[in-house]
N, C-alpha and C positions, 0 to 999 in steps of 0.2 A: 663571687658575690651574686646573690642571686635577687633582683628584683624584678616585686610582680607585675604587671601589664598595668594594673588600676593605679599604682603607685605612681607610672609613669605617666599616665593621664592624668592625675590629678597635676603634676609637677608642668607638664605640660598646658592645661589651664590656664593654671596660675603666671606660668610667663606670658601666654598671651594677653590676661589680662594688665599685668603689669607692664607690660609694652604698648601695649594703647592707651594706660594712662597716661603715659609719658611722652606719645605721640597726641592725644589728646591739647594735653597742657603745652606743650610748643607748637600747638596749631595757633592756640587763643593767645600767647605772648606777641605773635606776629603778627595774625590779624583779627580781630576782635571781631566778636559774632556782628553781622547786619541783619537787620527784618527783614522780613518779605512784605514787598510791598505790592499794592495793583498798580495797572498802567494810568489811571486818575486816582488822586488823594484828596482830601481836604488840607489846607494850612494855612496858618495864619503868618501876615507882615508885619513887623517891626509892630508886637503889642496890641495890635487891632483888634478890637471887640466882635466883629465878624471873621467867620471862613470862607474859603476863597477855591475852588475847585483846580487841581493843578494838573496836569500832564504830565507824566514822566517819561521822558524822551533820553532814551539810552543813545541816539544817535548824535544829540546835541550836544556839543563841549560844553559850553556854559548856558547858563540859566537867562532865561529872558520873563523880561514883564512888562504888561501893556503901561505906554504914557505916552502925554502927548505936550504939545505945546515945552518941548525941551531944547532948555539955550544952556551953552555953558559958560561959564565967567568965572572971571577971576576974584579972588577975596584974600587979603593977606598974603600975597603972592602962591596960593594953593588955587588947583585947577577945580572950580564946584560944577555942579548942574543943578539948576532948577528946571522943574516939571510937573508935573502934575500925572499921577498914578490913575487910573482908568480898571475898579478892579467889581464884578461883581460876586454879591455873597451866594451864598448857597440857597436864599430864598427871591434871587432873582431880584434881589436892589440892589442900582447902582451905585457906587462909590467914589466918587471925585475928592481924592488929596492933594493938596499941595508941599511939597516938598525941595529941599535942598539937603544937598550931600556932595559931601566931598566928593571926588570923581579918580578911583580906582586907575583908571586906563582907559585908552581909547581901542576901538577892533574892530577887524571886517568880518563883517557876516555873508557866509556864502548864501544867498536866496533858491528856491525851487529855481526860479528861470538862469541861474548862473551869474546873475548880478549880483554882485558887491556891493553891502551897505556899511557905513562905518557907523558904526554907534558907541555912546558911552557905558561904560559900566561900572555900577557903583555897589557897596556893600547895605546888605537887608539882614536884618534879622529874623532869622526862620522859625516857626515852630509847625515840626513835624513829629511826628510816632510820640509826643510826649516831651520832646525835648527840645531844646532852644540851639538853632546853629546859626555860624555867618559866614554870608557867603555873598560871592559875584552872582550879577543880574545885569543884563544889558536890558538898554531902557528902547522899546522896541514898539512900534505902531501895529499890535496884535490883532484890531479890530476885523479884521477878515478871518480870525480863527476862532473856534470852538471857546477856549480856554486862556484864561487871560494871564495866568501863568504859567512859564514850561520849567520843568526841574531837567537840568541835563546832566552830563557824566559827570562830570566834575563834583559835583552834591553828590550824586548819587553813590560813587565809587567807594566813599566813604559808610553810608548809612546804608543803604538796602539795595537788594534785589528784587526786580521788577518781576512779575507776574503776571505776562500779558493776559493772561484769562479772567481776570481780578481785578474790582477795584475796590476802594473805601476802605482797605484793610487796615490802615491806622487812625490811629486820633492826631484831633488839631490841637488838642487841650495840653496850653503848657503852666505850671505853678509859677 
């Protein structure tokens, strides 16, 4: 039997493409495409009619946001905090919220100088790239930073990869 060389190429094609689509398609079953994102985004908290400039911090485990004046207490035998949110918008006005939320968990935070802070951390609703996420936030005395939100791994591992050369690459606008 005698086949021609172009035969074979063609057959040979064809399986590679048919092998990539099938290496394709159980890429995306197991991990769903993320954005690329920059190292600063815009996003909005739990609904907020303003945006809020954030950080994305690939080194940080969990996500932190400026507050202050934060007590924790009891309500119905459930552990809450109330506080007050410290957030400014993208046109440099300040934001004073008042808020309570149930209270997630308590954690230490390891600091630049090696000191351990223990802070609360409670669930926020996010909207990033378009879409609505929830997630952990330690409630944290930022004022000494740039940025009064930090998104850290934990968010991030899910939804995008960072793009330290980049920023603003997505929207804050959720439906």
């Amino acid at each position: 039997m005698n086949i021609s060389p172009l035969k074979i190429n063609v057959f040979l094609v064809f399986l590679l493409i048919l092998s990539s689509l099938f290496v394709t398609s159980s890429l995306k079953a197991k991990d769903p495409a993320k954005i690329i994102s920059g190292w600063v985004e815009k996003v909005r908290i739990d609904n907020q009619k303003f945006e809020v400039k954030a950080k994305l911090d690939t080194g940080a485990r969990t996500s932190s946001i400026h507050a202050k004046d934060i007590k924790s207490y009891k309500k119905d035998d459930q552990r809450w905090v109330k506080f007050t949110l410290v957030l400014t918008d993208n046109k440099d006005k300040v934001h004073e919220l008042q808020m309570d939320k149930p209270r997630s968990r308590k954690t230490k935070i390891k600091n630049h100088d090696g000191v351990h802070d223990k802070r609360y951390v409670v669930d926020f609703d996010i909207c990033f790239n378009g879409q609505m996420y929830t997630t952990e936030f330690t409630l944290a005395d930022r004022s000494e930073y740039i940025y009064d939100i930090l998104l850290g791994r934990q968010f991030l591992k899910k939804v995008a990869v960072v793009d330290s050369n980049q920023i603003f690459l997505t929207t804050a606008t959720c439906e």
